[in-house]
Every structure is written in structure tokens, then in C-alpha cells.
N, C-alpha and C positions, 0 to 999 in steps of 0.2 A: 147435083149432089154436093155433099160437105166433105173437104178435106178434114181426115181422121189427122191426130195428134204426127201418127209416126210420117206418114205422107206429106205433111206441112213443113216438118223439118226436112224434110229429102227436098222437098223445092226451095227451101232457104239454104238450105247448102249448095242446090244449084248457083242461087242467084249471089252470093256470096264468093264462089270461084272463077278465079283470075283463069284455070285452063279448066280442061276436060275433068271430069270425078267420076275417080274409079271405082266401079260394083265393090271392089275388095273393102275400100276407104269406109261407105256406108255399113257396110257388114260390123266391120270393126267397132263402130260410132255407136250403132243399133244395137248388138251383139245379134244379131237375127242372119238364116241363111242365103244364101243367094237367091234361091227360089223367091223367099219372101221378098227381097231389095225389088223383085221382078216385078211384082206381083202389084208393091206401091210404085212402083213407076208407072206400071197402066193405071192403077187407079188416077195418077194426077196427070197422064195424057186424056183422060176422061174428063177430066175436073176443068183442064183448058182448053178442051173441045167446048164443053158449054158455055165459055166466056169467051170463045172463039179467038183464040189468043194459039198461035203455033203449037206446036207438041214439042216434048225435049227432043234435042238433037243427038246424035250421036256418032262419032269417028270409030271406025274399026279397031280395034284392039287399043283406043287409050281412053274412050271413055266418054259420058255423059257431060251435055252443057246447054245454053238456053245464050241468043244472042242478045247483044243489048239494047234494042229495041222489045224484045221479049223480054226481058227483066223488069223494063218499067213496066208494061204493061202486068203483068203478073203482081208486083209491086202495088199500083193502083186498087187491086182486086182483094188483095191480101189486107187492104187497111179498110175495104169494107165485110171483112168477116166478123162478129163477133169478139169479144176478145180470148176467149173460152176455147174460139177454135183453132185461135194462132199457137204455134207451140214456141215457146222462148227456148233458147238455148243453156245450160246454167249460166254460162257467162251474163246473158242476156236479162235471166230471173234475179240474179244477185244483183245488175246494174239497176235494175226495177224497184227491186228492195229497199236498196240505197235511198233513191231518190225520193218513195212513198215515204220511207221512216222521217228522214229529215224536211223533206216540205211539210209534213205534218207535223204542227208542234205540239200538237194532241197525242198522247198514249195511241196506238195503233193495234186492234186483237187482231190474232193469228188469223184468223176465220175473213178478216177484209183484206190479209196478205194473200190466203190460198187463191181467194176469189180471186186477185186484182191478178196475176202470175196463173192459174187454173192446172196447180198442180196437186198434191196432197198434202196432210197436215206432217206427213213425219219428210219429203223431199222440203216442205217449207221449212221442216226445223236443220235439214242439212244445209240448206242455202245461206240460214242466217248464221250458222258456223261459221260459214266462209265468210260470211261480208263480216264478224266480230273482227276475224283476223286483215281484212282489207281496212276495217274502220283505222286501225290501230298506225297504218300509215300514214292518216290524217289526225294520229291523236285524237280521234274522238271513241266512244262506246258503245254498246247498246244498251240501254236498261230495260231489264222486265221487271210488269208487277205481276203479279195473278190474275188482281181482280181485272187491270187496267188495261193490259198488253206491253208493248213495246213504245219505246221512243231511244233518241239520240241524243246524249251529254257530251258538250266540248263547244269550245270557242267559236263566234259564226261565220269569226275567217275562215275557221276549218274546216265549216259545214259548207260555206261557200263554196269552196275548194273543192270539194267532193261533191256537192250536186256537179258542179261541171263536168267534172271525172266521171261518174254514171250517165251524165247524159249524154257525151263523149261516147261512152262505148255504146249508148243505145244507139245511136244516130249515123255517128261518122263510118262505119262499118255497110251502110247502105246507100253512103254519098252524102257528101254535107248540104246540099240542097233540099235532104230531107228535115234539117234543122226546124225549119221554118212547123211544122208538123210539132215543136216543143210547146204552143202556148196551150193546144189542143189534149196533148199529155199530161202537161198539169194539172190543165180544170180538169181532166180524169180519175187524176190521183191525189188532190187538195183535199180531202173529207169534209172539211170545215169552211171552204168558201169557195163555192162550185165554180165561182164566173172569174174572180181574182182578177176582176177591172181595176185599175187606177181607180178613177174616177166616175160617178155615171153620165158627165160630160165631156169626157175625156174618152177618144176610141183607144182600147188597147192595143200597147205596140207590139210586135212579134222581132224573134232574132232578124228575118231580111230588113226592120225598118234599123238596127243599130250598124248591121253590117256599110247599109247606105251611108249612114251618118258615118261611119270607119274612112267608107271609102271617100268622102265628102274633103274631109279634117285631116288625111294620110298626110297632105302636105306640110303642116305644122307639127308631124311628129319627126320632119327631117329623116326620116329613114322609106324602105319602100319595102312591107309587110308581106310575109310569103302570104298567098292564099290560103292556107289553112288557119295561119295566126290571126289572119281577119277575119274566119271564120269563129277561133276560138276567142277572141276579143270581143266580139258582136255576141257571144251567149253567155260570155261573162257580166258582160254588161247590163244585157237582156235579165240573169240571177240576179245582181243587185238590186235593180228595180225590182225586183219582186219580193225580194226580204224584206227592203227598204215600206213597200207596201205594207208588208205584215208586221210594220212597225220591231224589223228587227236587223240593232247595226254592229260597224264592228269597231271592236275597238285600240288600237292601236299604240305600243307604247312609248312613249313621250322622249327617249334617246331614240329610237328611232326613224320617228316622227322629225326629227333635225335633222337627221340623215336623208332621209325620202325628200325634204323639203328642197336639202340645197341640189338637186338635182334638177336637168330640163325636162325627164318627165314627168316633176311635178306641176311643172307648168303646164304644160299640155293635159295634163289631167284636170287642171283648175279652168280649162277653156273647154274641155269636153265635159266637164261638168254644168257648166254654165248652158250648153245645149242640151243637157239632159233636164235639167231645173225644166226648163222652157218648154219640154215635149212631154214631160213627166209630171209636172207641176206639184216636184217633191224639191226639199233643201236636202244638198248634200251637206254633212258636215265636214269638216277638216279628215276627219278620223276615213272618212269613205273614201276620201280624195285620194290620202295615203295608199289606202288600199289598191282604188286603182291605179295609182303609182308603181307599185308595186308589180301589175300584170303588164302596165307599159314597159319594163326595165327586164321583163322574161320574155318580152315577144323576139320570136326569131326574126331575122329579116333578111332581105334581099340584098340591101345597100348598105351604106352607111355615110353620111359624110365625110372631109377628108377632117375638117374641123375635128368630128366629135374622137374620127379615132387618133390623131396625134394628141390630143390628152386623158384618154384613158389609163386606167391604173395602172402604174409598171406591176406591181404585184402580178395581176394578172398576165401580162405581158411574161414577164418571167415563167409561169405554168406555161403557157404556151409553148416556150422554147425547149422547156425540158419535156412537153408531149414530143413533140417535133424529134429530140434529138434523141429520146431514149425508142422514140417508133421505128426510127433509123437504122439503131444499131441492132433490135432487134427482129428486124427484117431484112439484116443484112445490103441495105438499098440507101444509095447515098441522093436524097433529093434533089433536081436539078431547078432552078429561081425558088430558093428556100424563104428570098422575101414575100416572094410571092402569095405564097402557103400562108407565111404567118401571118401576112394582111388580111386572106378570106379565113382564115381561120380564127381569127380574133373577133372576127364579124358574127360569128356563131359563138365562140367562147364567152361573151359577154352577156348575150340575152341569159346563155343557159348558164350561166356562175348566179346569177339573180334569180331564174325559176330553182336552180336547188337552193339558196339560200331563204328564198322566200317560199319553200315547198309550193310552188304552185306545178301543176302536175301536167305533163304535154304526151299525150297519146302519139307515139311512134308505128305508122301503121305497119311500117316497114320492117320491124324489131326482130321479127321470128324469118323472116328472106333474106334479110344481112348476115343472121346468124346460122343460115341454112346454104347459103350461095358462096358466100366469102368470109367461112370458117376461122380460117386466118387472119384475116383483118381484123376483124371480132374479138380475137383472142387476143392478138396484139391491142390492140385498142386497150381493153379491159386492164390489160397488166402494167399500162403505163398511165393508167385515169387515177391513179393514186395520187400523184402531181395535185390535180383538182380537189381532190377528198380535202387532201391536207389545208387547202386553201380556204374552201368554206367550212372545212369541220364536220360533214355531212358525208355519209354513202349516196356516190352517184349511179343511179338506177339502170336497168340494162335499155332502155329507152333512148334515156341521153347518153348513154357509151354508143349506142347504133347509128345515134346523131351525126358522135364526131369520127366514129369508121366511117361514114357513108364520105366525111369528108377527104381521108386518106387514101381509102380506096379509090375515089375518083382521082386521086392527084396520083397513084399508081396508075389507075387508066391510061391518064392523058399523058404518060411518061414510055407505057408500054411494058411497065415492069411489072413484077410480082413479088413474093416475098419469097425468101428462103425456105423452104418444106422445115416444118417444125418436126421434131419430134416427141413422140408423147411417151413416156416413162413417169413410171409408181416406183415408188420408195418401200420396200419390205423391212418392216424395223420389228423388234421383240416386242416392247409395250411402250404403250405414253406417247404424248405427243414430241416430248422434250428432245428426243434423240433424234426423230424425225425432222421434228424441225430446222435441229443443229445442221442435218444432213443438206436438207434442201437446200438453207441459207447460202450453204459453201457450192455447191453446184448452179444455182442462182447466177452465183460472181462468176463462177466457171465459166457456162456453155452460154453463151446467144442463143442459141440452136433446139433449145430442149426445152420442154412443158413439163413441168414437174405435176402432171395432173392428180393423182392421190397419193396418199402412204396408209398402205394396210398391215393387217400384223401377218406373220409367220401361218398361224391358220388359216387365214382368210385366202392366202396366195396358195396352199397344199390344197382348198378344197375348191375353189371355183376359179374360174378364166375370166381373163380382164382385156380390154382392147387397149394395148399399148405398143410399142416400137420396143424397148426393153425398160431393164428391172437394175434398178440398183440395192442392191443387199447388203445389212450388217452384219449376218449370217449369213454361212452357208446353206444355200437350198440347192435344187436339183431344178437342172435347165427345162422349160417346159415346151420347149418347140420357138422363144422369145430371149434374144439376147441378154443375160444376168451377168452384171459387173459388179463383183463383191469389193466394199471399201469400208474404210476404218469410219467410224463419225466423224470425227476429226480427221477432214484430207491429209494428207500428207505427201511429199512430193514424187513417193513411187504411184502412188494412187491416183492421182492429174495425170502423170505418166501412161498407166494402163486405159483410166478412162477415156483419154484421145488417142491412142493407137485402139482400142476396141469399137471408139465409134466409128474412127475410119475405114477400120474393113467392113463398116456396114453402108452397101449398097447405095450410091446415091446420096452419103452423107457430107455435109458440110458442116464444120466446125468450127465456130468463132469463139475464142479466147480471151478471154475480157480480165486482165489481171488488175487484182486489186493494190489498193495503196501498198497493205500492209506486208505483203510478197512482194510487191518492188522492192522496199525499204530490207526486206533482209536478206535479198538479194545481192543488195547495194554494199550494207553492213559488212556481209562475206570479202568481201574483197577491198574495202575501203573505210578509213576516219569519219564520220561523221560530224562536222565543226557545229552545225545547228539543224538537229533534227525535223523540230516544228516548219524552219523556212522551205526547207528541202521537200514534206512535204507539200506544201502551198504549192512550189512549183512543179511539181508534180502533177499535181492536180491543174495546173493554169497549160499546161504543158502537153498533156493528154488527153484532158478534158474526160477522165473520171468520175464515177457519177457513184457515191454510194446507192448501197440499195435503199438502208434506212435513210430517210431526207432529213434534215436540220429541222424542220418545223414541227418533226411527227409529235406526239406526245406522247408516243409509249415511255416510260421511264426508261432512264440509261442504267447501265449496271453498276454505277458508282451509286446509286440510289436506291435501288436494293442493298446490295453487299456494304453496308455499313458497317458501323464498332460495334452497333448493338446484334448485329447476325454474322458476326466473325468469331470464333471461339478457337482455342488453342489448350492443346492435353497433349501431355508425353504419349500417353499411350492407354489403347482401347483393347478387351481380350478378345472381340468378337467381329467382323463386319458388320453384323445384327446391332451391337451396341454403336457401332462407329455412325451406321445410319439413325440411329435414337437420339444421339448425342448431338449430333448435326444437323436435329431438327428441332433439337431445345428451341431455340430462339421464335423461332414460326408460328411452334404451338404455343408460345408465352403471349405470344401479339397476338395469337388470335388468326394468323393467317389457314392455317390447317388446324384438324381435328387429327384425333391422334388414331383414327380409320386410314389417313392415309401415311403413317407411317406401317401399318400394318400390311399396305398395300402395297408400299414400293418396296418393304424383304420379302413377300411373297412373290413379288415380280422378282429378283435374284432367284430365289428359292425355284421358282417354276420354268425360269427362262437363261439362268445362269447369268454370270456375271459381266453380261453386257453392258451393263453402266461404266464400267471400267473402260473409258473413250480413251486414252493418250495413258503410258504409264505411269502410277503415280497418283493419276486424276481420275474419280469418282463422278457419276452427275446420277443419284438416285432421282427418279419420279416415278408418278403415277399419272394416273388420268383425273382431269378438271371434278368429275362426279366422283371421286373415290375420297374426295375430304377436302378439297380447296376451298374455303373462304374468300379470298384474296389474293393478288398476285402477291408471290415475297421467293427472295434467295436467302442461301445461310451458307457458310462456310467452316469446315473444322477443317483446322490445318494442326495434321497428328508429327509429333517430333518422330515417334518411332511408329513403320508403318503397317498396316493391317492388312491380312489376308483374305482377301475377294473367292481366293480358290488356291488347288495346289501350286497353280502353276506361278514361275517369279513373275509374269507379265502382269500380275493380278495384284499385286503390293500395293499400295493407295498410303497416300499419306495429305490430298486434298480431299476433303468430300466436300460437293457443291450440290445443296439441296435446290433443285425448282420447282414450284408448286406455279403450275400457270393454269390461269379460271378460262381461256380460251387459245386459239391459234394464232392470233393477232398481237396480242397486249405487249407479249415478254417478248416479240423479235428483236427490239431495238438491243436492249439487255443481252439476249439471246447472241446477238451480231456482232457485239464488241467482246464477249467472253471466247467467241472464236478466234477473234485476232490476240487476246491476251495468249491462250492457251497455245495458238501460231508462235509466242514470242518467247524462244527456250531462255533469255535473257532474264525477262518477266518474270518468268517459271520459277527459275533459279531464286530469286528474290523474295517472293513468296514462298517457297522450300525453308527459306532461311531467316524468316522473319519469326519475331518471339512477341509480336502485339500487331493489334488492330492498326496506330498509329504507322506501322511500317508495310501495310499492303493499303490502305485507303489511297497514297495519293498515288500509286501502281492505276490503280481505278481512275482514280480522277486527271490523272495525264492521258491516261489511254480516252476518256467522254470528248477530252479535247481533241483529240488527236481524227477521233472519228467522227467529227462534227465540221 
């Protein structure tokens, strides 16, 4: 008999599972009932009765499995069905996709995708949704004609890059020794040149003969390659040679082409090239060379010499130490041989600082088990890889964050520790990101101990249930069965006060304190002369070893950079709040930062929600949300001589108004982080109060960028 579509996938997801697979799992997968899950399981104990091949197994009450000798065998059987009657996965139809559009440099119709994938024309047009959106991480597209079909536009490093990527996921998911199985895929999927021989005197080589040559040459690359990266070095190499066939290279630019150059794996690349000339009886040029430079400098590895790591880059050396030491304090766990750590961690840190800077991309089989097992570690990981971000300029993918959890988690293994139980708490705010932000920022510096996992609005929390530990509120809500600690936006020091006596009476909690510079300092102030502010803090900071949250290198703009002369304005006095927020968006709308929808949006957020903008007496912070008129990130300030009324009540008086217009979550923290410590500084405050031009608040601004840098 012939395995039907749905039956074929119920035996790929046997042979695909690490444990037993549960009736429920397929149900879900299939949308079909248990009856039926039953129903295709005899039919494929039927299917490997005639290939005489074991029947699925099964343990009492956990479920379905096939052992792994029966996997291969199954496996075998499965790559002589048709292709028509294997069913792909989508993951598995969109890696397929990939690979058909770009090995074909020819236009591609619909009708040779269904076929080649054996699904229908309108799941073919869902799939290629997805891969648009997956192109778009390799910078490349899709283009359609009508008449012609489909093809791929973008650079053929990046095509390069991403056949590996697709074939990666088609392959490595059934065991990298089924690689070898790639040269037989291609002449399936090539349209235009079924054989894609080198030469007709030349026998074509397959990934195991690069892998040999890998494992041959390992010695001259001075390091000792995990098995997978020899794996994915050998089908990188294997893609080369085949572009290179099709007369198609890459091209590399010529700054850093000197770069690539003065490194030792371009040497090794120029000696592995010279074997490849000779088995290939193709010229590399310089430009290839580089490239494969390039995946030598991202391979992970085992070893490393002691040579090469005593002079690698301190830059990087430096992220390391603050992964290390902000992983520390937010898991509460003080590392024991911390040199230790940073030598095997520098030995991983390096290949992957060069795969994200050179986007070359490394399938993490492990990614969704780290993230599933050691929740924790994961999370931590993730919150302090910003260190790295900053370094190559680049978001580092949750692939490479599971890289370098897998390496803290094992150094918590081998230690016996664990981390502190996080807690997870949402932020309940009126509107906008602005106010939320402000919040988290300041709880951030607060708590060790807490996950600030979302911030929803005031509806969103009255009408549906969230999994969290508790709520911290700008408003008053009503307790829902989950700890709610109402505080001002701006902390204040009753408000730290309440927040650690309320998390202490909660169950099992611990609480780490993490005080910032700028609460030392007016701590300090209270009780004493300060002869040199700037020294005092330096040692402060050398002293405690304080770590802002924003880092020195970020490039969010500081607040001296927004709040300039030309968005600081000064008026005796305004008749309206209405007009005092119009006024104090003059400058915004004049640049062009907002449209004048979102000043209409942030009085109708008073109007709707009341005058919660009103953070610290005195002090105004109108927003809105990024889609309600943002152009551009920008501040603006009116500082009114005589002040205006927010509401009846005297707490509502303002005589700051600080407009923010921020186009995302990210951009305006840095800004966002230093107007919390201005508005901490009643010193500051005062001076701004009292100022009668731009000239006498700018360097307010500009002492404070230094101060937090």
C-alpha cells in the first residue's frame, strides 16, 4: 500500500521525536480526532508490515515511538517513495522553496513549485508569504512576473547564505549524515541543468568528500571544530562550488577585504582554496577567498590555542566580562574560577561575534529545549546579550542567545547552583508607551529579582487574565486574585519603600537592590558638601562596580540631543492644558517630527484617562502611541512662568510640559533614562523652574549626558 499525505506525517513526526508522541500532540497538529490519529497509526503499522520493518511502539500511558534502528530503516524506505507521496512539513515546504527559487536562476512558475512540494496552488501561495518574510533576514526578495513566475534578487553572499540555511533545515533535522543525500536534491531541483557536474571529466563531489578534506586540513586551521561546524563548513563549501559552477560569485567590499585579509583565517582559506582549485578545477578568486574567510572566523569550535586567545580583541574581551558580570547579579549567584568561565567563553564568543557580524546563520538544534528546560537561564541570557548587540550593531537571534545560555547553564551545573526564582510582573499604565517605559526603566535599576514581562493598558487588565506573579499600577485598579503595587511613574522614595516590603511578604521572595548612581549621590548630598561631584562619581562606580542600564556605546540619542534651544520654549502663561499641550508641541510639528493627529491624540488621552501625564508635581510628560502621528523620534519642552491646570485638584498644576513622541520601545530609553535621573534631582528641578531661556537649561542637560555616561 501507499502512505496517504496525513499517515506520512504521523511517521515523520515519529521519527523526528527525542521521547514517546502523544495521541493528544497529533490531534492538535492534524486538527483530526483521536479515532482518526488511531485509525492512521494502523494504517502505517500496515505500511511497515509490508517493508517488514517493526510496527510503532508504544509505553503505557506516554505514548507512541519507533526505535533507532527502526528509524533508519523507515527513513531508507521513505526516500524511495515518490515525491508526491512524501508529505513535508511547512517548515520543511518553505525550506524547499527557498532552496528551488534560488538555485534556479531562471524565473520559477507556481505550477513547478506545487509540483516539486505536492501541495496546492493557494498553501503554495501561503508558504511563499512566509519564505518573503524569512528572505528579508538574508536581505534578499522574491520577485513575481505573470508571465514568468518567480525568482530571487539580492547579493549571492546572501543567496549563499541562505541556500545553507534551507538546506540546514531540510537535512540536519534527520541527522547530518543525511547531507550527503544534497547533491541528489539539487539535480532534482536545478530546472536548467539536471546533472550540475563540474566537469564531464571530472566525477562530482558531494558534502562527505569536503567534510574529508575539513577533517584532512583541521590542523592548519589551529583550532578543533565541533562536529556540526564541520558539518556546516563542508556544505558551505560543497554551495560555493556550485555557484561558482554556475558561473556566479561574490563580491566583496574592498575595506573589508583588508580586514578579512590581515587575519589567520585568511590564510587558511588561501590553502583550502588551493585544494579546492585542484579537486574542482575552478579558480577561486580573492573575493571567494574572503568569503570563505569569512565562515572560517564564524565556526564555533572545541579548542582554541593559547597563542590565538592572548591576543584577541580586548573590545570583545570587555562584552564578555559584563555578560559575565551582569549574569551574576541577575541570578543572584556569585561564580566560582570566573577566569575560568571567561577563557571557554571567549572561545564561543568569538566565532559567534563574526557569524552575526558577517550574518552567516548557525541552526541551534537545541533553541526551543533551552528555552523549554531552563527557562531561566534563557531569560537571563537574553537580558544581558545587549552587551553584544551594542558591539557588532546587530540583533543577536535567539539561536545564538541559546548558544551562550547553554554555556551558563552548564557552568551553574558544574557549580550545583541555580538561579534566583524570577518574578514575572506587567506594568498597568493609562496610554502610550512613554509612561510605561519611564516605569519599567526605574524598576529595572530597582529589583534583580523581577521580569518586567509586558505593560498593558487599564482595559486590557479589567477584561482578560495574564500569567504573572504581580502588577504594578499607575492607577488604581482592583486586586484580581495577583499581587497590585500602585506607584507614581516617577519612584519616589515612599514608593521603593512599599515595593520591597510588598514583595517581601510574598511567598518565597527574594529581593536584590541594586541602587543607582544617582540615589547614592543624593543620598550623599543630604547629609554632606560635595567638593567634586564628577570624581566622587567615578569612584563610586570603581567602588561598587555599578553598571548603568543604558551602556556608553548604545546609540540611542541622550536627552541633551533631543531637548535642545530649538525645542525648549518659555510663555508666562497658557489659559488651557489643551493649549499648554499645543504649545509644547510647536517645535515637533515645525521639524516635522509629528503630525498634528497626534497632538489630537495625546488631549484626548487626558480627556479619556485623566491626567495621568502629570508624573512628579509641576511636571507634565504628554504622549501618545508611535501609530497615532510619530514621524521621528523628538522631545520638546515649555517651561510656563505661571502654571496650568491639569485638573481641579493643586497636585495637577504643571508648569513643565515635556512632549515625547517615540516611533518605538527601544530608541528614546537612553533619553528616557537620563530625564528620570534629572527629574530625581529637586536641585535640577529648581533650576529649570527658574530659568528664563534655553541657554540656562541646556547645560542642566549636558552635565547630566556626562554624568550618566
Amino acid at each position: 500500500m501507499s502512505l496517504d499525505k496525513r499517515s506520512t506525517f504521523i511517521l515523520q513526526e515519529l521519527i523526528k521525536a527525542e521521547d514517546e508522541l502523544l495521541a493528544s500532540d497529533l490531534m492538535k497538529k492534524l486538527n483530526v480526532s483521536k479515532r482518526t490519529i488511531y485509525y492512521d497509526l494502523e494504517k502505517v503499522n500496515v505500511w511497515l508490515k509490508e517493508n517488514c520493518i517493526p510496527p510503532i511502539m508504544r509505553t503505557f500511558s506516554r505514548g507512541f515511538y519507533l526505535d533507532y534502528e527502526t528509524k533508519q530503516r523507515v527513513l531508507s524506505n521513505l526516500r524511495k517513495l515518490r515525491h508526491y507521496q512524501y508529505f513535508f512539513t511547512k517548515n520543511e515546504r518553505v525550506s524547499l522553496l527557498g532552496t528551488i527559487l534560488i538555485m534556479n536562476n531562471e524565473f520559477v512558475h507556481i505550477s513547478d513549485l506545487m509540483e516539486r512540494t505536492g501541495v496546492s496552488r493557494v498553501t503554495t501561495f501561503h508558504d511563499l508569504d512566509v519564505l518573503k518574510q524569512e528572505m528579508t533576514v538574508f536581505q534578499l526578495s522574491i520577485e513575481f512576473h505573470k508571465k514568468s513566475g518567480y525568482t530571487v534578487s539580492g547579493s549571492e553572499s546572501n543567496k549563499r547564505k541562505a541556500i545553507a540555511h534551507y538546506l540546514t533545515q531540510l537535512f540536519a533535522r534527520q541527522g547530518w549524515e543525511q547531507l550527503k543525500n544534497v547533491q541528489s536534491l539539487l539535480n532534482s531541483i536545478v530546472f536548467n541543468n539536471q546533472s550540475l557536474s563540474l566537469d564531464d571529466h571530472v566525477a562530482p563531489l558531494d558534502v562527505t568528500d569536503f567534510y574529508t578534506l575539513l577533517v584532512d586540513y583541521e590542523k592548519s586551521l589551529e583550532v578543533e571544530l565541533t562536529d556540526e561546524m564541520l558539518h556546516t563548513l563542508a556544505l558551505n563549501l560543497f554551495i560555493i562550488g556550485k555557484r561558482i559552477e554556475q558561473d556566479l560569485f561574490v563580491h566583496i567590499d574592498e575595506c573589508e577585504k583588508i580586514v578579512l585579509k590581515a587575519t589567520q583565517e585568511f590564510f587558511i582559506a588561501e590553502k583550502l582554496s588551493i585544494i579546492l582549485e585542484e579537486k574542482m578545477k575552478l579558480f577561486l578568486l580573492e573575493d571567494e577567498i574572503c568569503f570563505l574567510t569569512m565562515l572560517l572566523l564564524g565556526s564555533r569550535v572545541n579548542t582554541i590555542s593559547e597563542d590565538q586567545l592572548n591576543n584577541e580583541m580586548d573590545a570583545l574581551k570587555n562584552v564578555m566580562k559584563r555578560l559575565i558580570f551582569d549574569f551574576q547579579r541577575y541570578s543572584c549567584i556569585i561564580f566560582q574560577n570566573e577566569e575560568e568561565l571567561e577563557k571557554l567563553m571567549f572561545i564561543h564568543l568569538k566565532p559567534a561575534y563574526y557569524r552575526i557580524k558577517y550574518d552567516v546563520f548557525t541552526e541551534n538544534p537545541l533553541t526551543e529545549t533551552i528555552k523549554e528546560n531552563y527557562p531561566e537561564v534563557f531569560q537571563i541570557t537574553k537580558k544581558v546579550i545587549f552587551h553584544l548587540e551594542h558591539l557588532v550593531q546587530k540583533c543577536v537571534n535567539d539561536q545564538e542567545t541559546a548558544y551562550i545560555a547553554m554555556y551558563f547553564g552548564g557552568w551553574l551545573r558544574r557549580q550545583g547552583a541555580t538561579p534566583t526564582t524570577r518574578h514575572r510582573a506587567i506594568i498597568v499604565c493609562g496610554s502610550g508607551i512613554g509612561t510605561s517605559n519611564l516605569l519599567r526603566l526605574q524598576l529595572e535599576q530597582l529589583l534583580a529579582t523581577v521580569n518586567i514581562v509586558d505593560s498593558i493598558s487599564l482595559r486590557d487588565y479589567q477584561k482578560n487574565q495574564f500569567d504573572a506573579d504581580l502588577f504594578f499600577s499607575t492607577v488604581s485598579i482592583k486586586d484580581k486574585g495577583i499581587p497590585v503595587i500602585q506607584v507614581n511613574p516617577i519612584l519616589t522614595d515612599e514608593d521603593k519603600r512599599l515595593i520591597l516590603t510588598k514583595l517581601n511578604s510574598i511567598e518565597g521572595s527574594e529581593i536584590n537592590v541594586k541602587p543607582t548612581l544617582s540615589a547614592l549621590l543624593n543620598v550623599i548630598q543630604k547629609h554632606t558638601k560635595i567638593m567634586d561631584e564628577q570624581k566622587l562619581m567615578q569612584d563610586l562606580k570603581s567602588l561598587l562596580q555599578i553598571t548603568e542600564i543604558i551602556p556608553k556605546e548604545s546609540k540611542k540619542p541622550m536627552l541633551h540631543e533631543l531637548l535642545t534651544k530649538k525645542t525648549i520654549q518659555f510663555k508666562t502663561e497658557v489659559r488651557t492644558w489643551e493649549e499648554a499641550i499645543f504649545e509644547a508641541s510647536k517645535p515637533l510639528l515645525e521639524q516635522g517630527n509629528i503630525t498634528e493627529s497626534y497632538i489630537e491624540a495625546m488631549i484626548d488621552n487626558v480627556k479619556n484617562l485623566g491626567p495621568y501625564i502629570v508624573i512628579v508635581p509641576e511636571i507634565a510628560i504628554p504622549h501618545a502611541r508611535p501609530e497615532q502621528g510619530v514621524k521621528k523620534l523628538g522631545m520638546s519642552l515649555l517651561c510656563l512662568k505661571n502654571p496650568v491646570s491639569f485638573s481641579k485638584k493643586e497636585e495637577h498644576q504643571v508648569r513643565l510640559v515635556i512632549v515625547l513622541a517615540a516611533i518605538d520601545n527601544e530608541l528614546h530609553l537612553q533619553a528616557l533614562s537620563q530625564l528620570i535621573t534629572l527629574l530625581s534631582d529637586e536641585d535640577k528641578v529648581a533650576k529649570m523652574m527658574s530659568a528664563s531661556s534655553p541657554d540656562e537649561i541646556v547645560p542642566i542637560l549636558q552635565d547630566l549626558s556626562s554624568l550618566t555616561n
